[in-house]
N, C-alpha and C positions, 0 to 999 in steps of 0.2 A: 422776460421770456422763459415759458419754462420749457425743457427739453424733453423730449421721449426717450424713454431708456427703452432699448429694445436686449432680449435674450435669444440665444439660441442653444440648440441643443443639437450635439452632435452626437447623433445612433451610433452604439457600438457593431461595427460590421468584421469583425474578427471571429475565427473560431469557438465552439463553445471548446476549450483542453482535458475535461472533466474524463472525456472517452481514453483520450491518449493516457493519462495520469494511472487512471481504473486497470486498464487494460497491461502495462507496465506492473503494478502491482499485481493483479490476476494473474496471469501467465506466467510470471515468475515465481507466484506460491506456491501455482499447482504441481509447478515443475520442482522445486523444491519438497515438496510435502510429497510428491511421489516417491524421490528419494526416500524421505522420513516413511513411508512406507514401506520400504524396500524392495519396489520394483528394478531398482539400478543404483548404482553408485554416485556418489556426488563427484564431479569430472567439469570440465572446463566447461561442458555445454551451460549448467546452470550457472557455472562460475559467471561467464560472459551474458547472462541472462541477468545475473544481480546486478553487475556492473552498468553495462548498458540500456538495457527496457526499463528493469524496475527501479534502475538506481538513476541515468542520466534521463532517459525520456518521461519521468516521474520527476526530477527538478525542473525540465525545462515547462513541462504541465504547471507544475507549483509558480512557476516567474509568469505563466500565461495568463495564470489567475489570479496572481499581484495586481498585473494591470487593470483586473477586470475587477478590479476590488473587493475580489472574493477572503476573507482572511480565513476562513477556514480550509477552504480547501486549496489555499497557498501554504498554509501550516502542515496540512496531511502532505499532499505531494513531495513540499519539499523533505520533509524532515523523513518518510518514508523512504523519500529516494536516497536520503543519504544513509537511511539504516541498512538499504542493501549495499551500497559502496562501504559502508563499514564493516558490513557479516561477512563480505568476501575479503576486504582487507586483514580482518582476523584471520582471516584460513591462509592468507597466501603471505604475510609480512613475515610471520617466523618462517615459513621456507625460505623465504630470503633473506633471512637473519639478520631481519630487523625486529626486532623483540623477541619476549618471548610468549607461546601462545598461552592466552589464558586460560587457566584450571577451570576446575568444573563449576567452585562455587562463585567465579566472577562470570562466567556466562549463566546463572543462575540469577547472577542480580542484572544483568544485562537485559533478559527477558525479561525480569520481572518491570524494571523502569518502562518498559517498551508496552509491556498489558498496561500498568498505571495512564501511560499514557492513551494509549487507546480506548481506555475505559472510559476518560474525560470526554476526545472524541465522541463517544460511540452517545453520553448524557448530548450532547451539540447536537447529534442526528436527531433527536425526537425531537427537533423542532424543523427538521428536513424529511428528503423522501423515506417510505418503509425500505426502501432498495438498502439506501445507504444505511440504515438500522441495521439493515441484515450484515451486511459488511460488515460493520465496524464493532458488532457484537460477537460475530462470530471473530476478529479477529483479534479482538480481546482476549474469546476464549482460546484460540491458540496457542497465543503468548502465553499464557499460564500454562496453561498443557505442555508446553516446548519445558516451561522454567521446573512447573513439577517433575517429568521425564528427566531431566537430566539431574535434579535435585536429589532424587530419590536413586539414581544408576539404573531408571526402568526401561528396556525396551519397550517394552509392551504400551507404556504411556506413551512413549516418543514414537509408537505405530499409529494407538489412536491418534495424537496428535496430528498426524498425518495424515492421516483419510478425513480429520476434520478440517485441516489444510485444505486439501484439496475440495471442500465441499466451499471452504471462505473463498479460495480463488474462483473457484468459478462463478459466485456470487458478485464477487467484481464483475466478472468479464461478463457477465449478463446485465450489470448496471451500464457498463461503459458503451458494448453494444446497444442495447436498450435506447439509451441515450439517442445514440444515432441513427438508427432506427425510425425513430420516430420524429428526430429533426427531417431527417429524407422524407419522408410522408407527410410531414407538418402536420402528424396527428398520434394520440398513444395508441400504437400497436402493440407494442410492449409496456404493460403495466410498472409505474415505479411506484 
C-alpha cells in the first residue's frame, strides 16, 4: 500500500519589524546628529533615546526577524541596537566609576570598526531595496565622518558629520514609514 504524503504550509501572519528596527535607529540619529550639530547639548533626552528606541526597540526588531529568517536584518538590528546601548554606556559608566572613559584614539577605532561594518552591510543592500542603499551608505559615511572628526580634534567635521547624521536618519525614518505605508494600502505609495 503506498501512502500519501501530504504538506502544509503555515503563512507567516506576524508583523513585518523592519519599521519598528528603522524607525529606532532614525530617530535616535537624527536626534543625535543634531547635537553633533550643535543645536543643543547631549542631555538624558538622547541618552534615554539610545538606550531605549534605538538601542532596545532595535534588538527586539532584530529577535523579530530571527524568527522570520531574515539574517540580515537580524544582524543590523541587533547589533545596532546594542551599539546604541554601548555609546550611552561609554558616556555614562565613568560617571559612575566604572571605568575609565575612553580617549579619543580608542573612540576613533570604535567608529572606525562600526563604518567597516556598515560598509559590508551597505555591499548586502545592493542586492535589496534602493531605500536601504541609501541608509546604509549614508551611514557608513557617518561613521567615518564621526571617526575622522574626532581623529583629527575637528569640530567643523564632527558638524558636517552631523547635518549628514541627520540627513542618514531621516532616510530610515522614511524607509521604515514607507514600509508601512504601503503595507496599509497594500500598494507602493511610497517608493523603496
Amino acid at each position: 500500500m503506498i501512502q500519501a504524503t501530504t504538506h502544509t504550509t503555515q503563512k507567516d501572519l506576524t508583523a513585518n519589524p523592519a519599521p519598528l528596527g528603522l524607525m529606532g535607529f532614525g530617530m535616535t540619529t537624527v536626534l543625535l546628529n543634531m547635537h553633533n550639530t550643535g543645536l543643543f547639548t547631549l542631555g538624558t533626552m538622547i541618552l534615554a533615546m539610545g538606550i531605549f528606541y534605538g538601542g532596545s526597540a532595535q534588538i527586539i526588531a532584530g529577535l523579530m526577524e530571527w524568527k522570520k529568517g531574515n539574517t540580515f536584518a537580524t544582524t543590523a538590528f541587533i547589533s545596532y541596537g546594542f551599539f546604541w546601548i554601548t555609546l550611552v554606556s561609554l558616556m555614562l559608566m565613568p560617571k559612575l566609576g566604572l571605568g575609565i572613559a575612553p580617549d579619543n584614539s580608542a573612540m576613533v577605532a570604535f567608529l572606525v570598526m562600526w563604518g567597516i561594518f556598515t560598509g559590508v552591510l551597505f555591499i548586502a543592500t545592493l542586492k535589496l531595496s534602493r531605500a536601504l542603499q541609501v541608509v546604509f551608505g549614508l551611514t557608513t559615511i557617518l561613521f567615518f565622518l564621526l571617526a575622522l572628526g574626532d581623529a583629527l580634534h575637528s569640530p567643523l567635521i564632527k558638524q558636517i558629520a552631523g547635518f549628514e547624521g541627520i540627513v542618514c536618519g531621516a532616510s530610515a525614518i522614511y524607509t521604515g514609514l514607507a514600509q508601512v505605508i504601503n503595507e496599509v494600502y497594500e500598494k507602493e505609495v511610497l517608493p523603496l
